[in-house]
C-alpha positions in Angstrom: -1.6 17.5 3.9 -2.1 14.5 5.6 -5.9 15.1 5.5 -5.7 15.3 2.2 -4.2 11.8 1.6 -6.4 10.3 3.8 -9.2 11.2 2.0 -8.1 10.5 -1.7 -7.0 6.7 0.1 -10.5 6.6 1.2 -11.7 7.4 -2.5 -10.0 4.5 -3.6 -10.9 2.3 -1.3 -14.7 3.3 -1.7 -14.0 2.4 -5.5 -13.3 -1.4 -4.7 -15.2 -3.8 -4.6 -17.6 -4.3 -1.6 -16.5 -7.4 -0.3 -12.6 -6.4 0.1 -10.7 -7.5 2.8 -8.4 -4.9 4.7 -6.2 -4.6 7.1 -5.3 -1.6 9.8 -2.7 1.1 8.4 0.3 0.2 10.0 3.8 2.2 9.8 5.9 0.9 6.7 9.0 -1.5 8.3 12.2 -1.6 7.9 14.6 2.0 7.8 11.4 3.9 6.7 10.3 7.0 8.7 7.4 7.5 10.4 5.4 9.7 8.2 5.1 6.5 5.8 2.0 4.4 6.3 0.9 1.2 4.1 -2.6 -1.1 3.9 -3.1 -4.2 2.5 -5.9 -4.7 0.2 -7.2 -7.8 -1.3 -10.5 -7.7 -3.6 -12.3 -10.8 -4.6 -11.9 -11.4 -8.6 -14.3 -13.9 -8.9 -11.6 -16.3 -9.3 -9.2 -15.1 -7.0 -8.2 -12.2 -5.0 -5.9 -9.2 -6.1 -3.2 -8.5 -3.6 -2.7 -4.7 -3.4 -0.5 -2.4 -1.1 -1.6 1.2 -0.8 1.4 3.3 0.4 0.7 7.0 2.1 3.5 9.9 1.9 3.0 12.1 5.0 6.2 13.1 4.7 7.5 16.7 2.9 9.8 14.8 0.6 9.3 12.0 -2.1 9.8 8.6 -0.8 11.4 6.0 -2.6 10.1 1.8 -1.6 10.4 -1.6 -2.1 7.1 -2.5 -1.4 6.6 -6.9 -1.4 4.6 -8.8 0.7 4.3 -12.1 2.7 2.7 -13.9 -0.6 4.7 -12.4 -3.4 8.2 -11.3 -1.1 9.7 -10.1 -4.8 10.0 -6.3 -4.2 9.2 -3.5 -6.4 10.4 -0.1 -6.8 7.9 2.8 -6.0 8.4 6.3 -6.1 5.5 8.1 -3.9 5.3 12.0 -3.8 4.6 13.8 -0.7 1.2 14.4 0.6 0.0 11.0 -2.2 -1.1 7.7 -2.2 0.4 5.4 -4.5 -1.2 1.9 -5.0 1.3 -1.5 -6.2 -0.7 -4.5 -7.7 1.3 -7.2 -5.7 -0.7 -10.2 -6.7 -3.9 -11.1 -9.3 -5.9 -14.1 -8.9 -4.7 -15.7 -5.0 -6.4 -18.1 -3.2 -4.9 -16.2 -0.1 -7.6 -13.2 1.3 -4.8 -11.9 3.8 -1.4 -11.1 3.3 1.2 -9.1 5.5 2.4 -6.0 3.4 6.2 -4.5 3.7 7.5 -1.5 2.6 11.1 -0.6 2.9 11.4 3.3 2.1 13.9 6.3 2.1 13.5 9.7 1.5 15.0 11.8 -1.3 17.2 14.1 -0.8 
């Protein structure tokens, strides 16, 4: 399973634009298990970047996270199924090319 959602991330990230800037997975902070990974994207708009999180489910239940980050800390709700990749638009058109990513997530029960 976790093959698999490492490759369909990959897909997407191969679908960006070429000049993107990313940063390393890192586990998602907070109370979140382990088996939840994000990355920060951002892809040059012409005008701007676009801020996105990416966050992976390795886990064998849905998680449930607040994903925000250090440019736009308002958080949003996402629902990510196990074994998937969900993406959250954070940001359109920053000047910023870096930003710190956070996910707070719990599983379902």
């Amino acid at each position: 399973m976790r093959v698999r959602a490492r490759a369909r991330l990959q897909a997407l990230m191969l679908t960006g634009a070429a000049a993107c800037m990313l940063s390393a997975i890192r586990p998602a902070r907070g109370a979140d298990p382990s088996c939840i990974e994000t990355r920060a994207e951002a892809r040059w708009v012409g005008l701007g970047y676009n801020h996105f999180v990416w966050v992976l489910n390795h886990c064998d239940r849905t998680a449930i996270c607040d994903v925000s980050t250090s440019v736009n800390p308002e958080p949003q709700k996402v629902t990510v199924p196990p074994a998937q990749v969900v993406g959250v638009v954070t940001f359109l058109g920053s000047p910023a090319s870096a930003f710190t990513a956070r996910a707070e997530c719990q599983l379902s029960r």
